[in-house]
N, CA, C and O of each residue as an XYZ file, in Angstrom:
344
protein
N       3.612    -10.518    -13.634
C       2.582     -9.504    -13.649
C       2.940     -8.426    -12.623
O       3.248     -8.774    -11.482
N       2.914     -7.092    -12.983
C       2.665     -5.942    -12.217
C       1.977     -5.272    -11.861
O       1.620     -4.786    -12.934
N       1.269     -4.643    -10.936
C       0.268     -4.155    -10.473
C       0.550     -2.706     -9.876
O       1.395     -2.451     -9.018
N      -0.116     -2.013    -10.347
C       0.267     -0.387     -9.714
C      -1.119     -0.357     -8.676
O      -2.246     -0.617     -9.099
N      -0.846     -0.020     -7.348
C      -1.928      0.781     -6.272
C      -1.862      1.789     -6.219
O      -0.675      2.047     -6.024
N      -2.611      2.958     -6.285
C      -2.662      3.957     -5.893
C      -3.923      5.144     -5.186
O      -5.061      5.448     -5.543
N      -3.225      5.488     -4.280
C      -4.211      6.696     -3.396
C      -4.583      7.917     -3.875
O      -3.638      8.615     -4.244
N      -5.457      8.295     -3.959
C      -5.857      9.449     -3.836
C      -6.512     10.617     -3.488
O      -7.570     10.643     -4.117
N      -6.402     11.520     -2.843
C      -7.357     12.666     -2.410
C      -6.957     14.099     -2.820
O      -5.819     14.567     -2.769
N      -7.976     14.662     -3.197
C      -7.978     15.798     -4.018
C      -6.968     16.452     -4.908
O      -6.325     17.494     -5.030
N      -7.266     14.747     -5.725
C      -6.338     14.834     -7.306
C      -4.796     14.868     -6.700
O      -3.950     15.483     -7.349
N      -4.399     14.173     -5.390
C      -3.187     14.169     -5.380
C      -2.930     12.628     -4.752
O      -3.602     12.137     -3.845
N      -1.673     11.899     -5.518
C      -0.994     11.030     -4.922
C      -0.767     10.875     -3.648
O       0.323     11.337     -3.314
N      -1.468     10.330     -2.676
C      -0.707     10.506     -1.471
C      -0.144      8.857     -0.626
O       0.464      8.703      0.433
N      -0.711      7.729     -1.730
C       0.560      6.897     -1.736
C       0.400      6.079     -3.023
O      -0.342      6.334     -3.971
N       1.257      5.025     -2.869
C       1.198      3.792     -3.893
C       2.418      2.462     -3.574
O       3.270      2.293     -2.703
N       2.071      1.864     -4.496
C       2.607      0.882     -4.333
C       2.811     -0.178     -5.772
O       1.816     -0.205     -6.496
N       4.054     -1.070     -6.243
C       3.831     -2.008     -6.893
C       4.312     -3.230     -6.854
O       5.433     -3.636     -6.547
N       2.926     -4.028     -7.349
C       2.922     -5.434     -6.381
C       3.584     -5.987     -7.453
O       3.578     -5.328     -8.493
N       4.236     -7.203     -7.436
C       4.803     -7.852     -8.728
C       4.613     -9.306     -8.326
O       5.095     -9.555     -7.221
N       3.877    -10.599     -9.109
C       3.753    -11.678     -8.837
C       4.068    -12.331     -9.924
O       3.230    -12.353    -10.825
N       5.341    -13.017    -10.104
C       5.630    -14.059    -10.980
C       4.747    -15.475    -11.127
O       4.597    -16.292    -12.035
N       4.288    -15.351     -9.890
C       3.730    -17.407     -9.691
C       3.176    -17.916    -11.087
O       2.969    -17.266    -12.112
N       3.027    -19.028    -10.877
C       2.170    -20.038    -12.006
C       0.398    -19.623    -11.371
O      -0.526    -20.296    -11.827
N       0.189    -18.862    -10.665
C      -1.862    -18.268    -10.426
C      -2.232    -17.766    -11.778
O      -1.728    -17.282    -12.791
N      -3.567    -18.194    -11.184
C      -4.259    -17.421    -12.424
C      -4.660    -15.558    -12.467
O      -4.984    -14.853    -11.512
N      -4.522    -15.239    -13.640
C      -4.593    -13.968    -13.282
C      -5.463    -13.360    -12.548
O      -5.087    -12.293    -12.062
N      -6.511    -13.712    -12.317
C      -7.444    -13.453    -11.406
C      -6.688    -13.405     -9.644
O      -6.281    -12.627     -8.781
N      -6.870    -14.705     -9.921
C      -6.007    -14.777     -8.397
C      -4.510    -13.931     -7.773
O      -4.183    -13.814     -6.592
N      -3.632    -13.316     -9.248
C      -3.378    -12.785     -8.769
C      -3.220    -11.373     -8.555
O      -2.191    -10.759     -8.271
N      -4.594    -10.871     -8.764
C      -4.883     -9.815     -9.149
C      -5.615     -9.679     -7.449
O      -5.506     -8.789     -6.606
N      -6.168    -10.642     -7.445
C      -7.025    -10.908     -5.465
C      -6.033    -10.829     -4.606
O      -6.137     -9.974     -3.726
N      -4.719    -11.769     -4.641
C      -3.232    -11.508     -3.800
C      -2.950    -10.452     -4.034
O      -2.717    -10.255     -2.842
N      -2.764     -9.646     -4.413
C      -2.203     -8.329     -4.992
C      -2.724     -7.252     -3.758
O      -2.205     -6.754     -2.759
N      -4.077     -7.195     -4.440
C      -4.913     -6.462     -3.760
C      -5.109     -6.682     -2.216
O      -5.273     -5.676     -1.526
N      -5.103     -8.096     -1.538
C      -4.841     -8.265     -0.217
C      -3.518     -7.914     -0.138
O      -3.657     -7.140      0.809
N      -2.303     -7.866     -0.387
C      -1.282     -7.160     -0.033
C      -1.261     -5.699      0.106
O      -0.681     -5.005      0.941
N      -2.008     -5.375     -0.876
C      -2.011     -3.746     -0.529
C      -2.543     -3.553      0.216
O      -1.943     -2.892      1.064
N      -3.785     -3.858      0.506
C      -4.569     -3.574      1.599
C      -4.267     -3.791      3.211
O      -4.754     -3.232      4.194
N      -3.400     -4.691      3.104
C      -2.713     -4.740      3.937
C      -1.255     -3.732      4.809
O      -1.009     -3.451      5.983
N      -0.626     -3.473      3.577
C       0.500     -2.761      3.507
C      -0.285     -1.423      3.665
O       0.329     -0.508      4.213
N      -1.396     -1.222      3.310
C      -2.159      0.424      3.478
C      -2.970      0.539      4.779
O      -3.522      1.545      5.223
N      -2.932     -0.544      5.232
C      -4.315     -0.151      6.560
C      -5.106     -0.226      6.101
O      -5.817      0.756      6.314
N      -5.862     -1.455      4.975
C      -7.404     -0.900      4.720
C      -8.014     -2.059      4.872
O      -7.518     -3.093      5.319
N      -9.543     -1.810      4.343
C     -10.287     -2.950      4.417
C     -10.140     -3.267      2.905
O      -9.801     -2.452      2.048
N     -10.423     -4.473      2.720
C     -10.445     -5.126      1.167
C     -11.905     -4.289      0.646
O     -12.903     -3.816      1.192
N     -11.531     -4.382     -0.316
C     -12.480     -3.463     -0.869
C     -13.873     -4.338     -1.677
O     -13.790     -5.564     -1.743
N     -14.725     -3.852     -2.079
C     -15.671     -5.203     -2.789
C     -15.924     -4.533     -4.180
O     -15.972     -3.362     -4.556
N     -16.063     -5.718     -4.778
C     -15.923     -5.874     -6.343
C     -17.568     -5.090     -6.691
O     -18.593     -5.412     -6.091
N     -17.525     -4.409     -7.390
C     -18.898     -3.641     -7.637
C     -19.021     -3.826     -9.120
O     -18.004     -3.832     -9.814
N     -20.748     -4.045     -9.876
C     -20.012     -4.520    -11.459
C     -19.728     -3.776    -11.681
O     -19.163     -4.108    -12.723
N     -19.449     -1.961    -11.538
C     -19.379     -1.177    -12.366
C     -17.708     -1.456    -12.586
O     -17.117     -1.562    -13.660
N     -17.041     -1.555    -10.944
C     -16.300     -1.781    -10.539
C     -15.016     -2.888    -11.806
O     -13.833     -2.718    -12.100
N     -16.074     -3.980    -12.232
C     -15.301     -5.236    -12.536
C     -16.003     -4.727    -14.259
O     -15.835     -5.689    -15.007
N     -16.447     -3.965    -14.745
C     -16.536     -3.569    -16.439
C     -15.642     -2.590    -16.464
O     -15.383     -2.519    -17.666
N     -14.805     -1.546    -15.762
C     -14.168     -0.820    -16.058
C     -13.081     -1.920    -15.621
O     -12.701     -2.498    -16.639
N     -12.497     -2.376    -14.563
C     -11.320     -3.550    -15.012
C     -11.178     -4.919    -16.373
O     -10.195     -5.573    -16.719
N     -12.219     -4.933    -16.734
C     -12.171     -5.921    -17.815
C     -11.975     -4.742    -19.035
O     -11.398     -5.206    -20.018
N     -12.326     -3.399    -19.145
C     -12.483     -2.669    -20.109
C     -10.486     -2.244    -20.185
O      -9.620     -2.705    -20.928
N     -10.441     -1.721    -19.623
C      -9.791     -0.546    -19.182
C      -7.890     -1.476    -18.080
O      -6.983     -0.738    -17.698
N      -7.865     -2.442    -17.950
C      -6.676     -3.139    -16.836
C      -6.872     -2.460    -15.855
O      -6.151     -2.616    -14.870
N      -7.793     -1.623    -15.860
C      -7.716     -0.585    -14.473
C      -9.168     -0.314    -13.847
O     -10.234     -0.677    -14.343
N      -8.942      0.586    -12.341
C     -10.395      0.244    -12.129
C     -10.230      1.104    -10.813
O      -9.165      1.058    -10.198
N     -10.981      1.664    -10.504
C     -11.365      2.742     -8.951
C     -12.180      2.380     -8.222
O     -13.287      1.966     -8.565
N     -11.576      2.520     -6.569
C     -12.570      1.375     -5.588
C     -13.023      3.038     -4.683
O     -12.330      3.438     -3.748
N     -14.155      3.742     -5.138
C     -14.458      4.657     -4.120
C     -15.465      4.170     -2.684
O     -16.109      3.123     -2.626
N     -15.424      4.758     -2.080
C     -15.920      5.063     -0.716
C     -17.242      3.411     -0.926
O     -17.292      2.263     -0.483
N     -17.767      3.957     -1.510
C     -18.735      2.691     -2.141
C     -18.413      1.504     -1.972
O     -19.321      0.739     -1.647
N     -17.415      1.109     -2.088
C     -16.320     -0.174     -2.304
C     -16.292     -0.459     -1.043
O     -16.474     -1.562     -0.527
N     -16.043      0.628     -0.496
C     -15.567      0.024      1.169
C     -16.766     -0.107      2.052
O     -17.707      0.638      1.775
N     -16.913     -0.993      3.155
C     -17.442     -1.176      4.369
C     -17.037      0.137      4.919
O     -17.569      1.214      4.649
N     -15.951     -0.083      5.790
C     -15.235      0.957      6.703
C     -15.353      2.033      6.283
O     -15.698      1.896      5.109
N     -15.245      3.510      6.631
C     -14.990      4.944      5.889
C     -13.867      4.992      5.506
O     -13.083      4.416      6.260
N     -13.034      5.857      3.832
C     -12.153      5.687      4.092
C     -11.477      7.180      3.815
O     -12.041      8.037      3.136
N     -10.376      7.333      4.351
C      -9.617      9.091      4.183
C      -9.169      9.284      3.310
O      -8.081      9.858      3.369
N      -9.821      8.868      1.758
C      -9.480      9.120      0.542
C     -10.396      9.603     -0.481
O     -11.603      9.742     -0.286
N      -9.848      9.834     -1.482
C     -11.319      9.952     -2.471
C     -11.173      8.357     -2.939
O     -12.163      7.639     -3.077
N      -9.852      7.912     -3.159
C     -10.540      6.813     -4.347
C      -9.130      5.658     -4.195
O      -8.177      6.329     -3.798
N      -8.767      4.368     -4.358
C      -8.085      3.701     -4.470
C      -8.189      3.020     -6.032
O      -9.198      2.391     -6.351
N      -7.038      3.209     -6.979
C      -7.054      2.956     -8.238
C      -6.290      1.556     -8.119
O      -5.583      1.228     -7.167
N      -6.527      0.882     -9.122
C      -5.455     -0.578     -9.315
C      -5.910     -0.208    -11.135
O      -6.886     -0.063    -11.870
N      -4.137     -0.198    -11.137
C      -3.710     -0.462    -12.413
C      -2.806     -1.673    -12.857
O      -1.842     -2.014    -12.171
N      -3.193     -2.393    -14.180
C      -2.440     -3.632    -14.223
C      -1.272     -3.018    -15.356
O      -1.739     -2.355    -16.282
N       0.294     -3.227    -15.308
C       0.777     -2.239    -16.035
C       1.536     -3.356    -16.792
O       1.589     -3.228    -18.015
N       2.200     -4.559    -16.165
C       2.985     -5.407    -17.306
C       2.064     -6.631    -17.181
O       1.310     -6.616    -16.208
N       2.006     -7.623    -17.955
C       1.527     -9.062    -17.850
C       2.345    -10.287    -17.745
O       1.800    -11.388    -17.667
């Protein structure tokens, strides 16, 4: 499985990342590892699952964690996770 992260503020890339996890996890789980790696590798706080949050990832492989998402403030508009291979 592959996972695209990406940053953004005012409609521009200003980073990313892709996570790749072969293991025997479940996709869930490694969709949660994933995301603690990035968050890690980015300086951030983990972000929280919002439903709107988790119907556009079940809809869509993809899904946007804005300001909302986070505890902390963050210097972005928006953190995207895209799931791109399986």
């Amino acid at each position: 499985m592959r996972i695209w992260f990406k940053i953004f503020k005012d409609n521009r890339l200003l980073k990313d990342i892709v996570v790749t996890d072969d293991s025997d996890d479940t996709r869930t789980h490694k969709i949660f590892n994933a995301l603690e790696q990035t968050c890690y590798e980015f300086d951030l706080s983990k972000p929280i699952w919002l439903e709107a949050t988790i119907e556009e990832f079940k809809r869509h492989a993809k899904a946007r964690f804005y300001q909302d998402n986070f505890v902390e403030a963050i210097d972005f508009d928006f953190l995207e996770i895209h799931v791109i291979e399986e």
